[in-house]
Structure formats: structure tokens, C-alpha cells
C-alpha positions as CSV (number, residue, x, y, z in Angstrom):
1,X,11.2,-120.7,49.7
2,X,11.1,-123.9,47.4
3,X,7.7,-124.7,46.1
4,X,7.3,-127.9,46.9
5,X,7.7,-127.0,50.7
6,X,4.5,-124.6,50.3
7,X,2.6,-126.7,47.4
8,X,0.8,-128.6,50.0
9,X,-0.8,-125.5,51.6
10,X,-2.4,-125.0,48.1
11,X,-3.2,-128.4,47.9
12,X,-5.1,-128.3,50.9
13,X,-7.7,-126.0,49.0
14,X,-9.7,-126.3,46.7
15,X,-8.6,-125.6,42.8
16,X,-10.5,-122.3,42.4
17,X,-9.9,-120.9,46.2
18,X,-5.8,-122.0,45.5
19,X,-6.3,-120.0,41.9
20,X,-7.5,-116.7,43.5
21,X,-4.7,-116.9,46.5
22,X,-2.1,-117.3,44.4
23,X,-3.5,-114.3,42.3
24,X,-4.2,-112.6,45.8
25,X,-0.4,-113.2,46.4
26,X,1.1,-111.8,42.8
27,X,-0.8,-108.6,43.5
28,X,0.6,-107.7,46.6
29,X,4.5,-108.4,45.0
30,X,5.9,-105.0,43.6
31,X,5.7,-104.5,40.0
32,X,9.7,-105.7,38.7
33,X,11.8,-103.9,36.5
34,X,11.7,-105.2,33.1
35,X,14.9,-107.2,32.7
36,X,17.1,-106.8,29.8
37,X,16.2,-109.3,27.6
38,X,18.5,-112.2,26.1
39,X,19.2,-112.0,22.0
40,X,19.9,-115.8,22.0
41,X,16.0,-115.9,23.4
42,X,14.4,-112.6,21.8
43,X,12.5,-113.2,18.5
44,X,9.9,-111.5,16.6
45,X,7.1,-112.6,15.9
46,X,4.2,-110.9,14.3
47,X,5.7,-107.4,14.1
48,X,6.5,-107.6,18.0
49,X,9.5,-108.1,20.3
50,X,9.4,-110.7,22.8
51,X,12.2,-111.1,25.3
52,X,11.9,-114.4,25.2
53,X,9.6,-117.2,23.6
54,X,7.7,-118.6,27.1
55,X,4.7,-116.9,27.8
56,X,1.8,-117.4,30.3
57,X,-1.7,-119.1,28.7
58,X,-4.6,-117.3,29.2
59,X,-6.7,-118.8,31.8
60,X,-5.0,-117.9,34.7
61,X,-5.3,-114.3,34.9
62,X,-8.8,-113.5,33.8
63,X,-9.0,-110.0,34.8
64,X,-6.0,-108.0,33.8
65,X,-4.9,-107.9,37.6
66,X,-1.5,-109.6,37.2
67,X,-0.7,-109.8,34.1
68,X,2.1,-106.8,34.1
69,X,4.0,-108.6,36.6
70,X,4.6,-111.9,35.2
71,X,7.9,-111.3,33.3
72,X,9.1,-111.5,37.2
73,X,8.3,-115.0,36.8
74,X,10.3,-115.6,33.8
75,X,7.6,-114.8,31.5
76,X,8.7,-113.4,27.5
77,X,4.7,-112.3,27.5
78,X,1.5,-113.1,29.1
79,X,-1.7,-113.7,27.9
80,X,-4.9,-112.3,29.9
81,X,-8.8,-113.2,29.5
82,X,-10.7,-114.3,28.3
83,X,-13.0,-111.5,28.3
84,X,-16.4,-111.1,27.2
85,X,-18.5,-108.1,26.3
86,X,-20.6,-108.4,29.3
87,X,-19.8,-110.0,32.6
88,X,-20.4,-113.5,33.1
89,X,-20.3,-115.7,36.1
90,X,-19.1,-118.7,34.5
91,X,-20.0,-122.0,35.3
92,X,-21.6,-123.4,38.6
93,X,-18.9,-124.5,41.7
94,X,-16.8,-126.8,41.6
95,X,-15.7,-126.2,38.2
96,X,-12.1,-126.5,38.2
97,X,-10.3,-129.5,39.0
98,X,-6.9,-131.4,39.9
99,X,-5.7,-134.5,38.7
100,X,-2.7,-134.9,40.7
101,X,-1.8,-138.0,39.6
102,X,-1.9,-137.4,36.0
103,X,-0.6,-134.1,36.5
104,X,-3.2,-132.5,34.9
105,X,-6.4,-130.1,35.3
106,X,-9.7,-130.2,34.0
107,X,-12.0,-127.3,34.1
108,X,-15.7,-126.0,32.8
109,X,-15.2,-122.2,34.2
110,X,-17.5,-121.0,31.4
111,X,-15.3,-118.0,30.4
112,X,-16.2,-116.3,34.2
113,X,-14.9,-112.6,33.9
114,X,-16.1,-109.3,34.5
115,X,-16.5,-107.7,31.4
116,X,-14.0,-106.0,28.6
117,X,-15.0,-102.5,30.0
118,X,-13.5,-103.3,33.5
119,X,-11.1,-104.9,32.5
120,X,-9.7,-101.9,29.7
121,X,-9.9,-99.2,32.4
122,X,-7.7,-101.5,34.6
123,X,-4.9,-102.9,31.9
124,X,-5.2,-99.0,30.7
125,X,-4.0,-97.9,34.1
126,X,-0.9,-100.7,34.4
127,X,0.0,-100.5,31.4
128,X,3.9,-99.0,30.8
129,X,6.2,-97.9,28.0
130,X,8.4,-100.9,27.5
131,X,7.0,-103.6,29.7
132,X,6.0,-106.6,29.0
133,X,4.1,-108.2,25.8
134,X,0.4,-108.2,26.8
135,X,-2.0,-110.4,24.8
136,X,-5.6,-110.5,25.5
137,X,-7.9,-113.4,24.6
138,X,-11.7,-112.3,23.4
139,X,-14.9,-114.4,23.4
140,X,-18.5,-114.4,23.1
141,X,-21.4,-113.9,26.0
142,X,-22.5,-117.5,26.5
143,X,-26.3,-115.8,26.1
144,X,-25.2,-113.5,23.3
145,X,-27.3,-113.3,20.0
146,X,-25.1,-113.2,17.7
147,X,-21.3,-114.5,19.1
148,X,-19.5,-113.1,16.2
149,X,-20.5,-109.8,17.0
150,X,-19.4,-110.2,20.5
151,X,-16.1,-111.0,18.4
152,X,-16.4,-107.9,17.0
153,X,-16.8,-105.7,20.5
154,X,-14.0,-107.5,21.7
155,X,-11.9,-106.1,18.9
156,X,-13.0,-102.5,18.7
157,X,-12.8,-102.5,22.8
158,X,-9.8,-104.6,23.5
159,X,-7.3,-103.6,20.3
160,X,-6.2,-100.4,21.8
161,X,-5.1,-101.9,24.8
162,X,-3.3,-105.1,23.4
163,X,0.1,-105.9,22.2
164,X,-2.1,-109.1,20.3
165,X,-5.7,-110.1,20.2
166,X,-6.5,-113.9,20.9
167,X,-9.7,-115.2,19.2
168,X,-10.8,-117.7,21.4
169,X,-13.0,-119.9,19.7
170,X,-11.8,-123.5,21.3
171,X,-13.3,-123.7,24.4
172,X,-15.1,-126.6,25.1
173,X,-17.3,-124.7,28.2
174,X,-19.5,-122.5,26.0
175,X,-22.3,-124.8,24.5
176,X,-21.4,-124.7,20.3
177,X,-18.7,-122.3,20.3
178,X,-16.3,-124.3,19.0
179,X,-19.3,-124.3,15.7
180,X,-17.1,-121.3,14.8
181,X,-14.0,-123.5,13.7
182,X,-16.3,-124.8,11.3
183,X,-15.2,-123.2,7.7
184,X,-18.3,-121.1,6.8
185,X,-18.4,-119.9,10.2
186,X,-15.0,-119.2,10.9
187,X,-14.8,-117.5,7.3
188,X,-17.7,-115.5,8.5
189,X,-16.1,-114.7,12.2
190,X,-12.7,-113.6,10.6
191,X,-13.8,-111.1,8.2
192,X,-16.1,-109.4,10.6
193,X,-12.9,-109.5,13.2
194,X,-10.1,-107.7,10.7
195,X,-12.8,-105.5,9.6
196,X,-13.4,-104.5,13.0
197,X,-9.6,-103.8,13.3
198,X,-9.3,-101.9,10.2
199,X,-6.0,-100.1,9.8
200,X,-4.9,-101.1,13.1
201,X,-1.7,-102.5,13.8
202,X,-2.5,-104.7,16.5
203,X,-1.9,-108.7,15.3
204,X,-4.7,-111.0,15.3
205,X,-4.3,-114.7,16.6
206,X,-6.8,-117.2,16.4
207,X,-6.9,-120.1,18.9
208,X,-8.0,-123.7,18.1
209,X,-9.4,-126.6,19.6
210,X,-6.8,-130.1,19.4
211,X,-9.9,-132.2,19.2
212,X,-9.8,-131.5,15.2
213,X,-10.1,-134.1,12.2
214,X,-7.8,-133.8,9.0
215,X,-10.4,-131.5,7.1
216,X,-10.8,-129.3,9.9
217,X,-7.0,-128.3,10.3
218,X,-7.1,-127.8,6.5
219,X,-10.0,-125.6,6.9
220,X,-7.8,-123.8,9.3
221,X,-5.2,-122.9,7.8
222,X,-6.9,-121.8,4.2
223,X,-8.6,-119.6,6.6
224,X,-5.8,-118.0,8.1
225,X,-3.9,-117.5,5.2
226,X,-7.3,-116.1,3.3
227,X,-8.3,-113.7,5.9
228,X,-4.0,-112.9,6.4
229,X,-4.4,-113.7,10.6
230,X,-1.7,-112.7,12.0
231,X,-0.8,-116.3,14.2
232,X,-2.1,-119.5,15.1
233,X,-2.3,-120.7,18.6
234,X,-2.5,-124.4,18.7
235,X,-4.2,-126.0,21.3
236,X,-6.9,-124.9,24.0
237,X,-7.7,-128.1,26.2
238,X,-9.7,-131.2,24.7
239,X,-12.7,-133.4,25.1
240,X,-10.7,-136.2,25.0
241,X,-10.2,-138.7,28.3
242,X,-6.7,-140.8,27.3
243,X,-5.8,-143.1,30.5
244,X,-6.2,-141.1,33.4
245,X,-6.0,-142.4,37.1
246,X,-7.2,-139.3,39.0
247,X,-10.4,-139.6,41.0
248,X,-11.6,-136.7,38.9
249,X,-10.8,-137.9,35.7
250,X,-14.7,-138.4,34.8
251,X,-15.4,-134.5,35.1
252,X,-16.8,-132.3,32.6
253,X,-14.8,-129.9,30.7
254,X,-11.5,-129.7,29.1
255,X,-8.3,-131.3,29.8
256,X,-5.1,-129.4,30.0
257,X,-1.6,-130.7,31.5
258,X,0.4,-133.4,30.9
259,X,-2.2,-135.9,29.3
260,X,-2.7,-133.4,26.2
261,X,1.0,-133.1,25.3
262,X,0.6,-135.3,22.5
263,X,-1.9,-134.6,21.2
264,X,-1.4,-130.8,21.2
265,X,2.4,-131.7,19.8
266,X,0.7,-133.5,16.7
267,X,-1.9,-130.7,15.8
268,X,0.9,-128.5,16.3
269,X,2.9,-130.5,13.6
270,X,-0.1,-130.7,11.0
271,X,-0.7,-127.1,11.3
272,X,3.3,-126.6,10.2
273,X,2.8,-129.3,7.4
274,X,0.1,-127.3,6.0
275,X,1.4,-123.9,6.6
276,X,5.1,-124.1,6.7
277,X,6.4,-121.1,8.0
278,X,3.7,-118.7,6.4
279,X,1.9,-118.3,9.8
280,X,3.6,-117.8,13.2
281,X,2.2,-121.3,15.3
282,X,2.4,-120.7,19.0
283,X,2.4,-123.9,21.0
284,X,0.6,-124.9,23.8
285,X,-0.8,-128.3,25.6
286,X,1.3,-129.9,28.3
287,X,4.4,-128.1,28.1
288,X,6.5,-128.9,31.6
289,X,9.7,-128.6,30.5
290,X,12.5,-127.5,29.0
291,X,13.2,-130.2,26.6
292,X,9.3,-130.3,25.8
293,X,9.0,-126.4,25.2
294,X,11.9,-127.1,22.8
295,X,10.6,-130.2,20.7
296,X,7.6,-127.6,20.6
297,X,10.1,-125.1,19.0
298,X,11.7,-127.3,16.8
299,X,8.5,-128.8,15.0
300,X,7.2,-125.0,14.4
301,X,6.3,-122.8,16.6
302,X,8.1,-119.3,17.2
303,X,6.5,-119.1,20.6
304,X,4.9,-121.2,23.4
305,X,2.6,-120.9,26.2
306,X,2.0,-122.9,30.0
307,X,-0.2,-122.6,32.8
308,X,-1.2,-125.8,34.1
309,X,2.0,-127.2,34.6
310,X,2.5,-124.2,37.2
311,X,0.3,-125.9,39.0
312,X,2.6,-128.7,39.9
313,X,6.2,-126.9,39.1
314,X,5.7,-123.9,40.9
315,X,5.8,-120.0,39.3
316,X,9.5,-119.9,38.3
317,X,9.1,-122.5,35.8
318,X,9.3,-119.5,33.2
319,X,12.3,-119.4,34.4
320,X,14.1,-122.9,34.4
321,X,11.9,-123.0,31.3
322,X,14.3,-120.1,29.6
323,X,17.4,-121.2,31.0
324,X,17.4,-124.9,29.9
325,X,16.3,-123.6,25.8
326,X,19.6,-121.8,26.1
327,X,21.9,-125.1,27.0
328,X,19.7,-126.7,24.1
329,X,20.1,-124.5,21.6
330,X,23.8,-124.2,22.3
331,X,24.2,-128.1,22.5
332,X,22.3,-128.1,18.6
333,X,24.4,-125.1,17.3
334,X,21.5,-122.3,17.1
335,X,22.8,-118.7,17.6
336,X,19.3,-118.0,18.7
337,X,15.7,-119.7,19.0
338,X,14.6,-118.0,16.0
339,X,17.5,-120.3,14.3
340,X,15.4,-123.5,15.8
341,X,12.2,-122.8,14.7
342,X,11.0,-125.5,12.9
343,X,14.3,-127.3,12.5
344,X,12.6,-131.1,12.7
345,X,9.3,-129.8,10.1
């Protein structure tokens, strides 16, 4: 059935009631096969294998509950979280938004989850030889006393489990987290975090806000190339309101969706600038498309991620997603996508 034939059913709920359907839905599909994966889309990137470069943002699943089923969708990998030490309910109702006419969301969930130790007994238990990449995104208790500890938990709990660790210090919905971009801090938070994975093998990305000034990407990157993280994922959702027409457009939280493409794009590109292709950059922020997923590609980064667009385009974007890179990089004369990263830096 065509999406836009049962998008108005979702529509007709609320953001957060549509989210946990949809998630409802997903679990009761069987678990696919893994499919054989293309070598013009199959890359590696930090040590691992992914099938292809589009992978699912963390946001969507929280829990670990679907997350071994989304390479049905199309998916290369699929990010879950983000999880805190202890569980959290989040952020009061309504807290999650649509801006349908700027194809967009905005959202203060307040990292809302159940906990790492549910959520390792469950991805332990779905978990199969040779399936799909599984990343999972870590952050702090919004009441913790010291967050970088929480940092630290998340690692020694979460690394066993994970094909990557995310640290997720970029949300805007936990009061001063993003603090911890800030160069002391963050110099702080990533040695405690490799020390706590030790002689572990599992990569370590850190995530970034795009609401960043020139000094603050530098920062960045002399960060990530000091503490030798493993990849850069540039952008969470921002502060900033460009021109948006939606009713909900004067809502708390951060914006994701189409309105942050650009934005996302350019800290993508100043990140490259500084780094060149020292640091694996994924890309994320208003990626809808084929062609956008592949300007993404082609200004640095060996990977990108969605969610909010599957709000509007339906699950199989993944899919459309893959298929279009492949008549791009075939119109440009790349054997494969690794051949594209970065072609326009």
C-alpha cells in the first residue's frame, strides 16, 4: 500500500501516539533476512562494514525494539537511543511536533527511555551473527551529578552490545548539556569515555550540535583528532527558527527536517575543511532525497543518517534513497560511494 494513501491515518494522531504505532506496527513484521549487500554501496567506515551508507537517526527507536529490523526498510545501519543510565520520562506531553508545511518536526522529548540495563538485556536477545550495523547513542540522566560519568556507564554498559557508540552531547532538551561541546569539557568528557572503553574495539562517535560558531567547530575537531574518536556525526537538530509557516513553528525544542538542511550541509562542510579526511563525518539534518543524501556524500561524509523525513516520505525512503545514489554515482563515474566521498571538499 502507497504511503500517501495511509499517511493521513497518522496524521490524524497526534505526533507521539503516530511514533509509538508505527513502532507498534514494525514489531509485529517478521524479522527479514539480511540482503546481500551492493559493493557499489558497501563502504567501511571505522573498522566496520556497512551494506550501504543510509542509516536510520537515532530518535526514532529509543528502546532497542526495532532496531534489527530496519535494514527491511532499506536501511545500511540503524542507530538506537538515546539511552541513559537510569530511566527517564522525558519531557512533559505534547512534546513532539509536526510542521507539515515546512516539512519539518520539532521536539523537546528530554531523552525519554527506559534505562541502558533494559535496553542491553533486550538488544542482547535480538541481536544476530551478521545482521545489521547497530549503533547506540548514550547520554546523561537529566538529574545526574556528574553527566560525564553517566558518559562513562553508558560506555562500560552499552560497548558490548554495539557495533558503535554515539556520544550524544547536542541535544538541545537537556538544560546545559550541550556545555559539554565546550573545549575543557568536552576534553574532559572524551578522555573519561575512551578510558572507559579501554582495549575495546568498539568505535566511538561523537555527535554535535549545528548551532556552532567558527571556534567551536575548531574546538571540535582538535578534540577528536586529540582524543583519536573514532567519527563525527554532524548535526543533531538546532535552536534556530529560519522562516517557518507551521502553526507550531513557535515551539520549544529542536528543529529537524527540511528547514535544517542547510545549515547541517555547512557545518558538515566546515568540519571537512578542518579535518579533511582524517575523521569519518556522518551526515545528518534534512536529508529527503537522493540527490540531497549525495551532495551530503560528496562534500564529506562516508555515511548519512534520516528520520524526520520518514515522517513525510514514508519507511521505504531507505530504499529510493539507495537506489537513486547508484544512478548518481554511475552518471559521475564512481565505481562505488567510497570513490565520492568528498569529491566537491
Amino acid at each position: 500500500m502507497s504511503y500517501r494513501l495511509i499517511r493521513p491515518l497518522f496524521f490524524a494522531l497526534d505526533a507521539e501516539r503516530a511514533h509509538h504505532m508505527s513502532i507498534a506496527l514494525l514489531r509485529m513484521m517478521p524479522t527479514p533476512p539480511v540482503p546481500r549487500p551492493d559493493p557499489v554501496l558497501t563502504q567501511t567506515v571505522a573498522g566496520l562494514r556497512f551494506p550501504n551508507p543510509v542509516g536510520l537517526a537515532a530518535g526514532y527507536d529509543k528502546e532497542g525494539l526495532v532496531a534489527h529490523k530496519m535494514h527491511g526498510l532499506g536501511f545500511g545501519f540503524a542507530e538506537l537511543g538515546t539511552l541513559t543510565p537510569l530511566p527517564q520520562p522525558g519531557n512533559p506531553l505534547p512534546r513532539l511536533f509536526r510542521l507539515e508545511e515546512d516539512r519539518a518536526v520539532i521536539n523537546r522529548m528530554g531523552f525519554n527511555n527506559g534505562g541502558q540495563a533494559a535496553a542491553a538485556e533486550r538488544v542482547a536477545r535480538r541481536r544476530r551473527p551478521g545482521g545489521p550495523v547497530i549503533g547506540i547513542n548514550i547520554g546523561a540522566n537529566k538529574d545526574a551529578a556528574d553527566r560525564i560519568a553517566d558518559y562513562a556507564t553508558g560506555v562500560t554498559c552499552m560497548a558490548p552490545l554495539a557495533d558503535y557508540l554515539t556520544v550524544n552531547i547536542s541535544s538541545p532538551n537537556t538544560p546545559g548539556l550541550r556545555a559539554l561541546q565546550d573545549r575543557a569539557a568536552l576534553d574532559r568528557l572524551l578522555g573519561v569515555v575512551m578510558a572507559a572503553r579501554g582495549t575495546g574495539r568498539t568505535p566511538i562517535f561523537l555527535k554535535v550540535a549545528p548551532d556552532l560558531e567558527p571556534a567551536d567547530v575548531e574546538d571540535i575537531a582538535a578534540a577528536c583528532i586529540d582524543h583519536r574518536i573514532d567519527g563525527l556525526i554532524v548535526s543533531n537538530t538546532t535552536l534556530s527558527r529560519p522562516a517557518l509557516r507551521s502553526p507550531h513553528a513557535g515551539e520549544t525544542g529542536g528543529l529537524s527536517g527540511a528547514p535544517l538542511h542547510d545549515l547541517s550541509l555547512q557545518r558538515l562542510r566546515d568540519f571537512r575543511r578542518l579535518l579533511g579526511a582524517r575523521l569519518p563525518l556522518i551526515g545528518v539534518g534534512g536529508i529527503s532525497s537522493a540527490g540531497q543524501a549525495y551532495a551530503r556524500i560528496r562534500a564529506g561524509a562516508s555515511l548519512i543518517q534520516l528520520y524526520s523525513a520518514l515522517v513525510y516520505e514514508g519507511p521505504y525512503l531507505a530504499k529510493r534513497i539507495n537506489a537513486g545514489l547508484k544512478t548518481l554515482l554511475a552518471r559521475d563515474g564512481f565505481q562505488t560511494v567510497g570513490d565520492a566521498v568528498g569529491a566537491d571538499a
